[in-house]
Structure formats: structure tokens, C-alpha cells
Legacy VTK file of the C-alpha trace (Angstrom):
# vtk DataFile Version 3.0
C-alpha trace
ASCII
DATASET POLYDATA
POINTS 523 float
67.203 5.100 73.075
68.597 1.566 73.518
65.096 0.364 74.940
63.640 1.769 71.661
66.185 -0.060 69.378
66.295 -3.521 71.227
62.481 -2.987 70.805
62.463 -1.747 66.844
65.096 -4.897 66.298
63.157 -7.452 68.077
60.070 -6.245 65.735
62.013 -6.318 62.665
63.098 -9.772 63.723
59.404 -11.407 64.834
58.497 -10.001 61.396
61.072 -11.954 59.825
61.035 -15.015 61.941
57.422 -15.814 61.399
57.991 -15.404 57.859
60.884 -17.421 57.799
59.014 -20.084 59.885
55.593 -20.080 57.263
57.989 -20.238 54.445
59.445 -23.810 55.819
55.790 -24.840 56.759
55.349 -24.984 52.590
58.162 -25.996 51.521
58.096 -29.959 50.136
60.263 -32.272 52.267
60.304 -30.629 55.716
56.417 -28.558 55.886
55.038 -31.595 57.400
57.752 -31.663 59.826
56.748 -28.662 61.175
53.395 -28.023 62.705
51.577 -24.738 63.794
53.344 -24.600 67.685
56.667 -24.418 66.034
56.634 -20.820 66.060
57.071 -20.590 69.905
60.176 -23.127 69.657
62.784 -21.313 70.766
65.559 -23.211 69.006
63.381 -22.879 65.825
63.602 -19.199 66.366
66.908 -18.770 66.992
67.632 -20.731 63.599
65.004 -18.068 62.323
66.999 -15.191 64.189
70.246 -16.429 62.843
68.772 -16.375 59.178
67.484 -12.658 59.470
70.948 -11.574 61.395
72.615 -13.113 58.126
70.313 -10.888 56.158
70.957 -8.050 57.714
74.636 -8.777 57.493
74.366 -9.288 53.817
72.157 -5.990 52.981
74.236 -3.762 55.241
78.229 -4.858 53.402
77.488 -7.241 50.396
74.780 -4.402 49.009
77.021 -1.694 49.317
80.442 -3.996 47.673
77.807 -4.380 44.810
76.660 -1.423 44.259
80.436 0.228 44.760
81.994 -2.980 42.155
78.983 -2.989 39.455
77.673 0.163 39.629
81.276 2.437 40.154
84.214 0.428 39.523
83.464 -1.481 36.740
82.444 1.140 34.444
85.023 3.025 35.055
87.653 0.896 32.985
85.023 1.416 30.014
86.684 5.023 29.258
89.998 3.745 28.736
91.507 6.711 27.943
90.671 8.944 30.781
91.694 9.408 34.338
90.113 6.500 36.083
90.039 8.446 39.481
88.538 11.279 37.743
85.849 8.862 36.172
85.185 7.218 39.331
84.598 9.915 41.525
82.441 11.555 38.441
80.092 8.682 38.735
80.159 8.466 41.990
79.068 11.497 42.332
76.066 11.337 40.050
74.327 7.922 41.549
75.680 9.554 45.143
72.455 12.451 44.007
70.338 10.133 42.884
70.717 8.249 46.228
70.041 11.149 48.720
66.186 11.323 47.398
65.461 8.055 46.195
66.744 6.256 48.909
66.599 8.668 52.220
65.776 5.792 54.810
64.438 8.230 57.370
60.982 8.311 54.868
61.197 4.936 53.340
57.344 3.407 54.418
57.646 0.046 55.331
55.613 -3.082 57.302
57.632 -2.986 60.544
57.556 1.095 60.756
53.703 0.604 60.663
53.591 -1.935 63.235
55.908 0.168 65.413
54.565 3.294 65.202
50.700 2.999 63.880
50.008 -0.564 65.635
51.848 0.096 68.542
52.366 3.742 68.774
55.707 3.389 69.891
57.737 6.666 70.535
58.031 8.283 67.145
60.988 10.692 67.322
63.207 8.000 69.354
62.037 5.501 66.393
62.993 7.465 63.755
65.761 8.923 65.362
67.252 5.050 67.040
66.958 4.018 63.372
67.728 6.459 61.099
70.742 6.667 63.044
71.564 2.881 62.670
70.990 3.258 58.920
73.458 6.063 58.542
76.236 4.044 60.454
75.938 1.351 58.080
76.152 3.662 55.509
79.528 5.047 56.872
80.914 1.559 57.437
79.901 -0.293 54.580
81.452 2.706 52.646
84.217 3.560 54.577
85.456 -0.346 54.096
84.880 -0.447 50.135
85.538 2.726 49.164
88.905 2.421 50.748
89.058 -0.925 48.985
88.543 0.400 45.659
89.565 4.239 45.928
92.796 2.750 46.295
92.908 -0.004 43.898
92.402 2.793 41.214
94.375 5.093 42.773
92.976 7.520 44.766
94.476 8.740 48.261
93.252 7.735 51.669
91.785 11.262 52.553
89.374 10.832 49.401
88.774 7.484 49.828
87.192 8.609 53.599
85.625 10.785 51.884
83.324 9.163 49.809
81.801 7.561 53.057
81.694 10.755 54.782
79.909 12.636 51.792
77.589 10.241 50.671
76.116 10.202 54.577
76.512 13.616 54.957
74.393 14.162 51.353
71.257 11.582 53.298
71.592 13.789 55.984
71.415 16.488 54.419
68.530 15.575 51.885
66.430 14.317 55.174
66.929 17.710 56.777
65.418 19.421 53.674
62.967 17.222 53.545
61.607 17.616 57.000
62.211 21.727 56.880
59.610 20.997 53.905
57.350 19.617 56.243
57.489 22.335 58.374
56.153 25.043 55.940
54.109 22.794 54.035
52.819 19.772 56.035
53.112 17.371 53.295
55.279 14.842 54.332
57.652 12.911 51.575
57.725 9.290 51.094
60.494 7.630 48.991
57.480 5.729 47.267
56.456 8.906 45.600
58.975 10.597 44.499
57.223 11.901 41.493
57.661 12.858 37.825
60.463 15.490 38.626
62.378 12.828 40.890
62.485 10.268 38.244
63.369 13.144 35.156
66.290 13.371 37.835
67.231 9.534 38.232
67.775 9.812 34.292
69.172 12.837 33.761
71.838 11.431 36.115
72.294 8.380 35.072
72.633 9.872 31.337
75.383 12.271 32.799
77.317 9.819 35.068
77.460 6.799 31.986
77.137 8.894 29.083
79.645 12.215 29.556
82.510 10.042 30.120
81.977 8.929 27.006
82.203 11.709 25.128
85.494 13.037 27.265
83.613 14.913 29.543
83.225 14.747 33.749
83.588 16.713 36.444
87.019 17.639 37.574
88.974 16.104 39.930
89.090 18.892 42.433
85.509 19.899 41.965
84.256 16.273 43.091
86.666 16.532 45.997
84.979 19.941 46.642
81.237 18.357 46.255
82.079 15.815 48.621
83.682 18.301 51.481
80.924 20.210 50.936
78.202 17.730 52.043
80.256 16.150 54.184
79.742 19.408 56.296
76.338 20.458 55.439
75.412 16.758 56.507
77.053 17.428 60.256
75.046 21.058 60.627
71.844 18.739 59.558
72.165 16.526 62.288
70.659 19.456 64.719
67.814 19.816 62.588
67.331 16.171 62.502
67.423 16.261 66.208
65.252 19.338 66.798
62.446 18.471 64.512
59.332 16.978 66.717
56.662 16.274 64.598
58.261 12.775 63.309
54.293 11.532 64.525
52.445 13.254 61.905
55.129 13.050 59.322
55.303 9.177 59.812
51.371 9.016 60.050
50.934 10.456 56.884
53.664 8.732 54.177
52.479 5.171 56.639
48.651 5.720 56.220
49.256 6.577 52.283
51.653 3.766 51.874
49.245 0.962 53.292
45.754 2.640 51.075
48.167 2.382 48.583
48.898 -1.460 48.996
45.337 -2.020 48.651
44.698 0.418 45.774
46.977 -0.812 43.193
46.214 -4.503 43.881
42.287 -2.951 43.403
43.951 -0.703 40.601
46.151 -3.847 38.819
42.853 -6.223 39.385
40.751 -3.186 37.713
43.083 -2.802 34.654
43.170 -6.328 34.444
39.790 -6.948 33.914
39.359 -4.264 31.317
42.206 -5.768 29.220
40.322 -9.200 29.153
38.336 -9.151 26.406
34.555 -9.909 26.716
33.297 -10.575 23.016
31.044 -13.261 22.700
32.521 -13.578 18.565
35.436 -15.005 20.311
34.912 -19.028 19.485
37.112 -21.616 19.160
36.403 -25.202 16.610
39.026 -26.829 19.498
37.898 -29.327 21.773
39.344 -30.437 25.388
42.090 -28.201 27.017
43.068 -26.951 23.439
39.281 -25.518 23.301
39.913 -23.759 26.656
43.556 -22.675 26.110
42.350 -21.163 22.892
39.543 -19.000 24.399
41.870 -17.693 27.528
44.476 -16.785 25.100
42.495 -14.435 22.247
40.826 -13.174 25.343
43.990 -12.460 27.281
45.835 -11.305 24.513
46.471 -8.255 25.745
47.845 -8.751 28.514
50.795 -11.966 27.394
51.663 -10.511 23.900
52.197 -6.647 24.911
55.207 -6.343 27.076
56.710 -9.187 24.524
55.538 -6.659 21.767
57.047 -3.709 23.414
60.209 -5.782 24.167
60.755 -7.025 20.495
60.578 -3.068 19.399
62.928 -1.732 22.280
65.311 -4.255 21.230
64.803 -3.960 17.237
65.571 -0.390 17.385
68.608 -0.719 20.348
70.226 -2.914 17.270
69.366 -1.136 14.580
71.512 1.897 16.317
74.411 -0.367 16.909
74.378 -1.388 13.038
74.072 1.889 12.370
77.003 2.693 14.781
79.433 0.001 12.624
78.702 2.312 9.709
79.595 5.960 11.427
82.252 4.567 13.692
85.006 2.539 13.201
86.444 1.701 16.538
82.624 0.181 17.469
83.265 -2.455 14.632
85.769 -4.271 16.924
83.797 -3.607 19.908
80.870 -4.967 18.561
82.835 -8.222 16.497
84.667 -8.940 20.605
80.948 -8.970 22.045
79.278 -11.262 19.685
82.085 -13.739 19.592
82.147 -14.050 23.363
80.158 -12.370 25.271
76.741 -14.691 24.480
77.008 -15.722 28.224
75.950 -12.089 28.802
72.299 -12.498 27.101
71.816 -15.476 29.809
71.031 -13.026 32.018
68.898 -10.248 29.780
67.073 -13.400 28.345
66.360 -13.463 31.932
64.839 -10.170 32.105
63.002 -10.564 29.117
61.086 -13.421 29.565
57.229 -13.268 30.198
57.060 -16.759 32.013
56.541 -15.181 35.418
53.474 -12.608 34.139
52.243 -15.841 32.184
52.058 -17.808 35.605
50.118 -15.055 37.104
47.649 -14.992 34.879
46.634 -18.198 33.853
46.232 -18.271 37.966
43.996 -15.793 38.271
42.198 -15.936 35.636
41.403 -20.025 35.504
43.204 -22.116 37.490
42.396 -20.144 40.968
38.663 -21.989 39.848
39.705 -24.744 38.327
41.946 -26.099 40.454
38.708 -26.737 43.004
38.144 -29.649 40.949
39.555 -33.277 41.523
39.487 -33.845 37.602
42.223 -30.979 36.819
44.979 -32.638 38.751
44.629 -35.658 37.215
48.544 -36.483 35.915
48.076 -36.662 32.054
45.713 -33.475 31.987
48.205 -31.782 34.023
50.974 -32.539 31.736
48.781 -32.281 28.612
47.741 -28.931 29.865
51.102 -28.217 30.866
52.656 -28.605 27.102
49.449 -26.737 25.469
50.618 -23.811 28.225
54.279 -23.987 27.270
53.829 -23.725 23.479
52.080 -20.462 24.219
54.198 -18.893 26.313
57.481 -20.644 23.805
55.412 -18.599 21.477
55.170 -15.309 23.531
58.795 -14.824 24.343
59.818 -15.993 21.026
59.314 -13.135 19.421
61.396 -11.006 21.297
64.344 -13.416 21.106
64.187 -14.219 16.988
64.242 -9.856 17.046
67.884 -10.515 19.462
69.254 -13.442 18.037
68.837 -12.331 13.575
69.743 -8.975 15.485
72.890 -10.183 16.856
73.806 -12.572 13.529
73.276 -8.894 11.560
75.678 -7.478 13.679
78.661 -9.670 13.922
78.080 -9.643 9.874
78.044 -6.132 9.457
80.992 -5.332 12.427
83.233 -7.674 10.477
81.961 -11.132 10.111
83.792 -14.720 11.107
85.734 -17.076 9.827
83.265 -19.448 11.595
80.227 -19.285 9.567
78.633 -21.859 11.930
78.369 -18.385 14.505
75.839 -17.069 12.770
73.356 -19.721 13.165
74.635 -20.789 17.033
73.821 -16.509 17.956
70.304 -17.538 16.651
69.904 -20.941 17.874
71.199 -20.041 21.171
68.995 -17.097 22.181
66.430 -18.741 21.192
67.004 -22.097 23.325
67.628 -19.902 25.907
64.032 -18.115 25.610
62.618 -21.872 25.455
64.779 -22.552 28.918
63.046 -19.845 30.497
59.620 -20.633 29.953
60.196 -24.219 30.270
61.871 -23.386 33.706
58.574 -20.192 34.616
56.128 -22.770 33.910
57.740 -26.083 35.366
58.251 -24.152 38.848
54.787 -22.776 38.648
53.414 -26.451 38.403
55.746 -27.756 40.498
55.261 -25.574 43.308
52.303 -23.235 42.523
52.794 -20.594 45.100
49.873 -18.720 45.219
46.713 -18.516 47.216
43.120 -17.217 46.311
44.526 -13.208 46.727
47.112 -14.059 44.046
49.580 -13.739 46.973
52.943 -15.688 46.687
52.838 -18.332 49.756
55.689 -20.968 49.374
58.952 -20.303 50.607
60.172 -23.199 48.680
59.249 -20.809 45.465
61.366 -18.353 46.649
64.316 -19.880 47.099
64.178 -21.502 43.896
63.576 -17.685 41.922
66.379 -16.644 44.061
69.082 -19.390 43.097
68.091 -19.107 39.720
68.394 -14.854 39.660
71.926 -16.147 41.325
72.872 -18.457 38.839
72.073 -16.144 35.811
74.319 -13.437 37.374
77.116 -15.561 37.231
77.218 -15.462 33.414
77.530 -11.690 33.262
81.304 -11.908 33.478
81.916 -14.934 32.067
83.394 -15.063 28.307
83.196 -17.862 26.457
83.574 -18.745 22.639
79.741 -18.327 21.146
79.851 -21.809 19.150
80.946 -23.789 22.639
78.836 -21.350 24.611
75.936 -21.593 22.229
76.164 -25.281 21.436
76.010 -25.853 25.175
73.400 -23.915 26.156
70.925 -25.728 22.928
72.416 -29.491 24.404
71.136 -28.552 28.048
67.595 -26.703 26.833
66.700 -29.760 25.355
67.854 -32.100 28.540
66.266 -29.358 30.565
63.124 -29.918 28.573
62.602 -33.715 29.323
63.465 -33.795 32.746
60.890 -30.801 32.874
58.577 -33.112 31.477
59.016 -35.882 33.411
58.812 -33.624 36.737
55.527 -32.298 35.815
54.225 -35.924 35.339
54.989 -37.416 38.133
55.053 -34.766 41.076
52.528 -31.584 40.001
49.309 -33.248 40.550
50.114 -33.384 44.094
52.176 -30.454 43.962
49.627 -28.746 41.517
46.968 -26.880 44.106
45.745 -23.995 46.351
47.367 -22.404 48.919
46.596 -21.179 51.767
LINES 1 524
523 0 1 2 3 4 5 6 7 8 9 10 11 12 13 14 15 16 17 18 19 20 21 22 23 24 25 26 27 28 29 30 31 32 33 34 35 36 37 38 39 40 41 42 43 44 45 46 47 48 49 50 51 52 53 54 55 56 57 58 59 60 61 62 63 64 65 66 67 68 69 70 71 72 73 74 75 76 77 78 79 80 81 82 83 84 85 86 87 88 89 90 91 92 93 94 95 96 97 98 99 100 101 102 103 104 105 106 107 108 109 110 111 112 113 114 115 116 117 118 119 120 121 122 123 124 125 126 127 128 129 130 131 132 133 134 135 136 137 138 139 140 141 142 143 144 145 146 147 148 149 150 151 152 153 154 155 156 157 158 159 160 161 162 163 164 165 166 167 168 169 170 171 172 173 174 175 176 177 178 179 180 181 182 183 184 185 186 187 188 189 190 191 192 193 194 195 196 197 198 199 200 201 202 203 204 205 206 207 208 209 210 211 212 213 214 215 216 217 218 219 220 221 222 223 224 225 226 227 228 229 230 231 232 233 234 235 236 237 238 239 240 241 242 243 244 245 246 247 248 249 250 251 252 253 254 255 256 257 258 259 260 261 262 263 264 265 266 267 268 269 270 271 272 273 274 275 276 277 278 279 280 281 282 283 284 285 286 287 288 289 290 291 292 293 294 295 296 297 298 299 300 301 302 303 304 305 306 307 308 309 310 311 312 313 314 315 316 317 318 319 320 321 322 323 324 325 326 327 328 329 330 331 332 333 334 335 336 337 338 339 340 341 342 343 344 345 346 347 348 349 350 351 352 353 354 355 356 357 358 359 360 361 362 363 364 365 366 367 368 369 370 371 372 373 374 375 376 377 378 379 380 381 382 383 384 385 386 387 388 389 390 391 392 393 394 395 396 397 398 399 400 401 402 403 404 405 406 407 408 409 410 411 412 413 414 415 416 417 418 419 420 421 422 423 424 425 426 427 428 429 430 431 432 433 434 435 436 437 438 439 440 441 442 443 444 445 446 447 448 449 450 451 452 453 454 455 456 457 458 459 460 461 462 463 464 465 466 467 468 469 470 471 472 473 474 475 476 477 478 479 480 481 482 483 484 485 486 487 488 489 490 491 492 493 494 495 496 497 498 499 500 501 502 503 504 505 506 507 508 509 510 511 512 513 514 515 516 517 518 519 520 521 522
């Protein structure tokens, strides 16, 4: 058993190493300080092994304290007026559910349980058994540390607080058992990748009941929950034995691995497919442009499809989300004052769904695929004012394609701080606007200067520069920051319109000077 979990470990690791290693080897400043032998240096490695023991650190505790703080504990002081253990445990109980069959880990298919067990046809049942194991002890530990930190902060005893470690590995357990007695009469084997139309009818008929029945006075009681959790607490210790006794962990793993790597290749066949039927191929398309306008004319009306219909869909999602809080200032008083506090200073907030919203990253894609995977093959393109002239014709439409969705927000957002009671600071009503929009221009400004400035993709549309990474991770971490800050909309709004437009020139002047060397093909 420990032979088989040094060995699963030190395959997990090489996996991440090497992909640690070829994500320095393209990132600017150090790649040309390290050449192809590097990945045998040891003390490279080690650097590499410390990186992915951080990682492992980080999903196994700082996962777990978000998903207990954002997902549990914060929501919980949303229902002010009822019992806050009560509401805890309620949703806790609910996502606990949703947990056991959408995340199982014994049948999640992934790239190092294919090596292991398809590649190398390591031992199946001492695999899955070495590491389902693991994955079940960082559940209890991960748990047992947060849920005591904030089952008692709101007040619950010790005995629950164990508890909700105990019960939300005994559920997994539990779940897994199931799962493979399925197997057994059945022989189809279940992969967390498919869990179907049922399983995701589930997700929101649970999320509905562990967000929404607190809001209208309604969750489980107290002793129930404590009852729900005892109960799986046990029924997850009797599955351990059928855990243990099943044998066929071969076949099962065969099958959800073999259908997990066909179906790898057949979406990206599938998404290249659906793609190409959404570009459209009618010769009346023309254009009176000349120059890059001429050809950023014709990719657009023949792309439209695919940049204006998530923006589309987006704009109408959002139109009718405010159009039922308007509607809620009218039937309910209390939301008035909810709705006046959020507008006045929670515009920090929208940093983050402006975020979400924007279509810079699908704009990237496909200008890639569809021309500049060609065009960038000749010297011509990368020439410094074509790039940047090509580079402002590209950010007007893509300003253009995510502005719709945030005029919808921002008028949205002036109608309801009107409407929920106004301000004696008329000037608010034109910063909400201003603002969300700026903040839509940020994001494609930022989308399209890191796509020029690092272009991370190679001829299979397959993202290849580490450096890109990091910088889509430190911005995801930066816009998380605002979701608990508050801040007075004008000082917040002016703010954020001051550094769009700074952001905008330096942008500029980036894109000038560094993408036509930065600007090409990867490998």
C-alpha cells in the first residue's frame, strides 16, 4: 500500500513538475535561461516539487476554508432573523448532498489515473483504494479544523462541530459504495464527468432549497440535521467494507478512463465542428473597407455568431434579473433599503461579475483560430504599427461586444437606486453608468492586451505559456478582493473611470513596443 502511494505521488508530481518546468521555458525573462536538459536538474525539480507540495497544501485546507467561509458561513448572517446554527447546518446540509455525487473522488477521471492505471497498469484496487483513502483523510482534516473554527464561532457545540467532518466523509463513502454496488448489477461504471440530466436537476433543486428556504423562514430543524449527519456518519463506516471488498476497480476504472480521454478528443472535434457551422459562408458578405478594417469587417459579420451571442444572452439574463428587483421595490418594502445600501456601496462588487461577463477571453480564441493561427506565418503581420493598428480595430469590437451587456447593468443599476429611494448625490446616477461601463472597457482592454502580449496558444488552440497563466490567475485574485470591499460609488466609480483610462495608454504603449516580438506561434 505505501509502495503504491509513494508511486501514485511521485506520478502526480512528474506530471506536475514537467509542467511546471515547460511553463518557465515560455515565460519572458527567464525561458531562455532554461534549456531542454533542465528537466533532469535535480535542484530545478525540487523547486518544481516544492511548487506542487504547495499546491497540494493549498487544495487540501485553503479549498475547504473557502468553500466552509463563502459558501456556509457567510450566507448564513443573510437571514438575520433566524437561528444561525439552524441556518448553517441547513445549508450545510444541502451542498453536503450535492457533494457526495458531484464530487465522489473515487470516480473522478483524471490525466494521472490514466497514466497509472491504463499506461502503466499499475495495481488497480491498491490505486484506488491508497488514494481514495488519502482523499477522504483530507476531507476529515480539512473539515474537522474549519468546521470547528466556524461551528463554534456561530455557536454550535464541539460534538456537532466533529460532526460535520465525520458526516460529510461518511456521506462520500457512502455515495461511492452505492455507486460501485451499481456496478455490480449493472456494469456501467459512473464518472463524476457525467453525471447527467437528473444529477444536475439535483445540484439546483439543492441549491434552490439550501439559499432560498431560509428565506422564506423555512429549514430543516436543528435536531433533524444533527440526525442526518449521525446517520451518514454511520452508514459511511459500514461502507468502508464494501469499499474494501469490491474487486473489479480494473474494469470500473477502464471504462469512466477510456470514455473520459474519447471524450477529450470529441468535444474539441465537437467544439471545432459547431464552430465551423456558426461561421458563416455567404459569399453576399462584402465589405467597401480597405486594409485591416477590410479584414476585421469580413471576420466579424462572419463570426457574428459566435462574439455577439453569449453577450446577447448575457444582456437578457441581466435585463430581466433587474427588472425583478424593480419590481421587488414595488411589492416589498424592506428590499427598498436593501437595494438603496447595495447601489451606494457595493459597486466594488460588479468588479468581479464584470469579470465574469466579459467576452475578451472567447474573443481571443477566436480571432486565433480563425485568422491569426495563418496569419501570423507571415513576417508582414508583426510589423509594430499593424500590430497596434490591428490591435485598436480588435479592441473597438470587442469594447463593442461587452458593451452591451454592461449599458443593460449600469441604466439597470441607475433605475434601481432611483426607484429604491434615490440620492441626495445626483452625480451617482451617472458614476453607476460610467463606472460599469469603464470597467467593461478595462476588461477587454486587459483580454486583448495579454493576448498580444503573450499569445499563448499553439496551432491545436492549446494554451502553452505559463507566463499567461499566472497573469489570468493574479488577475481572477485581484478581482476577488473587491467582493467584500465597500466603498462609496462616486469615489469607487470615479476611481475605477481615472485608472481605465491610464490602463488604456499604458495598454497601448505595451502593445507597441513589445507584441511584435511577443506577438507569435507557439509551440
Amino acid at each position: 500500500m505505501l509502495k503504491t502511494l509513494r508511486i501514485s505521488f511521485s506520478l502526480k508530481n512528474t506530471y506536475r513538475v514537467n509542467g511546471i518546468i515547460h511553463s518557465l521555458k515560455h515565460t519572458p525573462l527567464i525561458k531562455k535561461l532554461i534549456p531542454d536538459m533542465w528537466y533532469s536538474v535535480i535542484g530545478l525539480k525540487y523547486f518544481a516539487y516544492a511548487v506542487a507540495g504547495l499546491w497540494e497544501f493549498l487544495s487540501a485546507f485553503l479549498g475547504k476554508l473557502s468553500y466552509i467561509f463563502f459558501m456556509i458561513f457567510l450566507p448564513v448572517f443573510l437571514y438575520e432573523s433566524m437561528d444561525v446554527g439552524q441556518v448553517f447546518l441547513h445549508i450545510f446540509i444541502c451542498l453536503m448532498v450535492i457533494g457526495s455525487y458531484a464530487n465522489t473522488y473515487l470516480f473522478n477521471p483524471s490525466n494521472d489515473k490514466y497514466y497509472a492505471l491504463i499506461l502503466m497498469r499499475m495495481n488497480a484496487k491498491e490505486y484506488a483504494l491508497v488514494n481514495y483513502g488519502y482523499a477522504i483523510l483530507k476531507v476529515l482534516i480539512g473539515f474537522l479544523i474549519f468546521g470547528f473554527i466556524f461551528g463554534l464561532k456561530i455557536g454550535l457545540p464541539w460534538w456537532q462541530c466533529i460532526l460535520l467532518a465525520t458526516a460529510t466523509a461518511g456521506i462520500k463513502l457512502s455515495m461511492a459504495a452505492i455507486f460501485l454496488l451499481g456496478y455490480e448489477k449493472t456494469g456501467v461504471g459512473m464518472s463524476e464527468n457525467k453525471i447527467g440530466v437528473p444529477g444536475w436537476v439535483g445540484i439546483f433543486v439543492l441549491l434552490l432549497a439550501a439559499y432560498g428556504l431560509p428565506a422564506l423562514g423555512i429549514t430543516i430543524p436543528l435536531q433533524i440535521s444533527v440526525g442526518i449527519m449521525a446517520f451518514f456518519t454511520v452508514t459511511g463506516l459500514l461502507s468502508v467494507y464494501e469499499i474494501i471488498r469490491f474487486t473489479d476497480y480494473r474494469e470500473v476504472y477502464h471504462q469512466i478512463l477510456i470514455d473520459y480521454q474519447n471524450a477529450l478528443h470529441t468535444a474539441q472535434d465537437a467544439v471545432k465542428e459547431q464552430n465551423k457551422k456558426r461561421i458563416s459562408v455567404d459569399a453576399d458578405i462584402v465589405s467597401n473597407k480597405k486594409g485591416f478594417e477590410y479584414m476585421n469587417d469580413l471576420f466579424v459579420k462572419r463570426h457574428r455568431k459566435i462574439l455577439w451571442k453569449s453577450s446577447k444572452k448575457i444582456a437578457a439574463v441581466s435585463a430581466m434579473f433587474i427588472v425583478a428587483l424593480v419590481v421587488a421595490c414595488f411589492i416589498e418594502e424592506e428590499a427598498k433599503s436593501v437595494i438603496n445600501e447595495m447601489m451606494l456601496t457595493w459597486l466594488p462588487y460588479f468588479v468581479f461579475i464584470m469579470y465574469y461577463m466579459n467576452r475578451g477571453a472567447i474573443f481571443a480564441n477566436t480571432v486565433f483560430v480563425n485568422c491569426d493561427s495563418s496569419m501570423l506565418t507571415y513576417p508582414f503581420y508583426k510589423k509594430p504599427k499593424l500590430v497596434l493598428e490591428l490591435f485598436w480595430i480588435r479592441l473597438r469590437e470587442l469594447v463593442k461586444i461587452n458593451l452591451l451587456p454592461a449599458v443593460v447593468i449600469g441604466c439597470g443599476m441607475a433605475l434601481m437606486l432611483w426607484v429604491s429611494g434615490g440620492t441626495d448625490t445626483y452625480m451617482n446616477y451617472v458614476i453607476l453608468v460610467v463606472s460599469i461601463i469603464a470597467m467593461s472597457i478595462f476588461f477587454s482592454v486587459h483580454y486583448l492586451t495579454i493576448y498580444y502580449l503573450f499569445q499563448p496558444y499553439n496551432l491545436n488552440a492549446e494554451v502553452k505559456n505559463g507566463a499567461y497563466h499566472i497573469i489570468m490567475g493574479v488577475t481572477y485574485f485581484c478581482v476577488y478582493l473587491f467582493i467584500n470591499l465597500k466603498m462609496s460609488t462616486f469615489i469607487f466609480g470615479i476611481m475605477t473611470i481615472v485608472f481605465c483610462v491610464l490602463y488604456c495608454i499604458v495598454a497601448g504603449i505595451l502593445v507597441y513596443r513589445l507584441a511584435p516580438k511577443t506577438f507569435k506561434l507557439r509551440t
